[in-house]
N, C-alpha and C positions, 0 to 999 in steps of 0.2 A: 531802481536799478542798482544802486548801489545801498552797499551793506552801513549799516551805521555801529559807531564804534561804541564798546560798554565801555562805563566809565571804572576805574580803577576805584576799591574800597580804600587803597591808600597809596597818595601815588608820588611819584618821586617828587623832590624839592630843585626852585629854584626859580627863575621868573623870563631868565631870555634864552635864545639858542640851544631851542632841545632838540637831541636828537636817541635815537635810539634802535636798537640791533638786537637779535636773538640769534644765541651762540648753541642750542639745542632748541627742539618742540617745547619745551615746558620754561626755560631761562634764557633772562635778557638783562639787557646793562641799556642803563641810559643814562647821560650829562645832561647838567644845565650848564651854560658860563656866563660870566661877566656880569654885570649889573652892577648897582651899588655896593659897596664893602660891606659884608654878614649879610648878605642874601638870601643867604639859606640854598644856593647852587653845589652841585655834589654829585657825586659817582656813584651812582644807583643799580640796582642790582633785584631783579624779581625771578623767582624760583616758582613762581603758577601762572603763565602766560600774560604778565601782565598785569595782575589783580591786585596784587601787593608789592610794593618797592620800598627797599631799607636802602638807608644811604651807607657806601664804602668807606669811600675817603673821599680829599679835598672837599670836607664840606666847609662852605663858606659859614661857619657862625659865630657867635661870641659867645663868650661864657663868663658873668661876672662871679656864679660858686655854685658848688654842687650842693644842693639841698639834700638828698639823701641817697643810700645805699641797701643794695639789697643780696645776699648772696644764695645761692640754692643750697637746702641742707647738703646735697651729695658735693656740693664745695664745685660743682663745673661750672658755675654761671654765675658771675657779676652783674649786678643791670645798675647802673648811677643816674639820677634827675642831675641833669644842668639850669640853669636858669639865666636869661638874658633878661638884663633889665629895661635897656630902653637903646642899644643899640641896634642898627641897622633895622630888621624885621620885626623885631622883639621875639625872637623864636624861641621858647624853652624844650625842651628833649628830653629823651630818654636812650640810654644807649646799653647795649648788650656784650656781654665777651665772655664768650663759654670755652674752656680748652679743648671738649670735644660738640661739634658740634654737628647733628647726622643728616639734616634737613640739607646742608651742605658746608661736608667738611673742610672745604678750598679753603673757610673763612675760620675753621679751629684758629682758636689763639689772637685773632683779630676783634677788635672795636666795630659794631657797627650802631648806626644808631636807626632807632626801630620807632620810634613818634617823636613829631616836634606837632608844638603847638603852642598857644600863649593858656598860661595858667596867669587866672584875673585875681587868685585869693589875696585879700588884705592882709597881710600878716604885719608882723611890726616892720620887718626888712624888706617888702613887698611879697610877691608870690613864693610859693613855698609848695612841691612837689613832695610826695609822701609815696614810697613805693615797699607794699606788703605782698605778703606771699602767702599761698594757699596751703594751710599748716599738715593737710593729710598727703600730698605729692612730696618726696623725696627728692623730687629734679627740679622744681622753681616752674614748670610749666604754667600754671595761671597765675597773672600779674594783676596786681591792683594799684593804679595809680591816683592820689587822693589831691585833688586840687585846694589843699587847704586853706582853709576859712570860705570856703563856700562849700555848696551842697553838691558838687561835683566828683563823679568815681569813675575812671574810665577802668578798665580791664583786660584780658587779653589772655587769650588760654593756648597760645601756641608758643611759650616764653618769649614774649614781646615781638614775634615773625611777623602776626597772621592779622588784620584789620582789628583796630580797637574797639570797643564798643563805648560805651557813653550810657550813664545813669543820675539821675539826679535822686538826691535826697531828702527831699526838701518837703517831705511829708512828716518825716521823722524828725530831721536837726536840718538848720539852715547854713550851720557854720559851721563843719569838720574839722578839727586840731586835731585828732588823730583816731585811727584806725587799725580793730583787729579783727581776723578774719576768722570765722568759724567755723571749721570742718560739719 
C-alpha cells in the first residue's frame, strides 16, 4: 500500500535531525544539525527531485590541506580536494565554484562542495586527492578524481553535480601517484 522510497545516488551529508522541503517539482534543500564537531551536517541542495544533493553551506567539516586544484580551460570552474585527516568523520571533499553556473545559477560565484568521502591512499602525508580534467571539453565538464596511491578513480561528467562513479585500477597499476587523461 504504501510506495517505497529510491535511494539517492548521492545524498546529503550529516548524521542527526534531517529534514527536508522542495521549493519547485524538480529542487529541494535539506539540513542535517548537531552531532559531534566535523560531522559532515550541512545545507543541501538537489536540483533532480532528490537523486543528487551537493552541500551549500554550514558544512560541518575540517580541513587539515587542500591536496590539489583544478581549473576549467574556459577559466569558469574551480573544483579544490580538501583532505581531513583524522578529525571528527575523517571526511575528505571535493568542492566546485564556477562564476557562471546554468544547472543553477542562484549558486554563480558560490562554493559548493560536490563529494566527500574518505580517500585511504598511503602517501607520505597520508591521503592525497588528485583531481584531472578531460583535456578535449573546454568547460571542465568531466572530472577525475585519483585516490592516490591506490588503484582508486572516481569521475564525474556533469562537473562534479551529477553522482560519481567509481573505478578501480588494479588490473593495470595498484598504486596511482598520478594521472593523465586521454582524449
Amino acid at each position: 500500500c504504501c510506495l517505497e522510497w529510491d535511494e539517492s545516488c548521492k545524498s546529503p551529508t550529516g548524521r542527526l535531525i534531517m529534514a527536508a522541503f522542495y521549493v519547485s517539482a524538480d529542487k529541494a534543500y535539506a539540513v542535517a544539525l548537531f552531532g559531534a564537531p566535523y560531522e559532515e551536517s550541512a545545507w543541501s541542495v538537489s536540483f533532480d527531485d532528490g537523486d543528487t544533493w551537493n552541500q551549500l553551506s554550514l558544512a560541518n567539516t575540517y580541513i587539515d590541506f587542500l591536496s590539489d586544484v583544478a581549473v576549467s580551460p574556459d577559466c569558469n570552474k574551480t573544483m579544490l580536494v580538501s583532505v581531513n585527516l583524522e578529525h571528527g568523520r575523517g571526511c575528505d571533499s571535493v568542492w566546485l565554484k564556477a562564476k557562471t553556473l546554468p544547472e543553477a545559477p542562484e549558486y554563480s560565484g558560490q562554493w559548493l562542495r560536490t563529494w566527500c568521502g574518505q580517500l585511504t591512499g598511503v602517501y607520505p602525508y597520508g591521503p592525497h586527492g588528485l583531481l584531472r580534467l578531460a583535456p578535449e571539453e573546454t568547460t571542465g565538464d568531466t572530472v577525475y578524481l585519483v585516490d592516490r596511491g591506490t588503484s582508486t578513480i572516481y569521475w564525474n561528467e556533469l562537473e562534479t553535480l551529477a553522482c560519481w562513479k567509481k573505478r578501480s585500477a588494479t588490473s593495470i597499476v595498484n598504486n596511482i601517484v598520478d594521472l593523465a587523461v586521454k582524449d
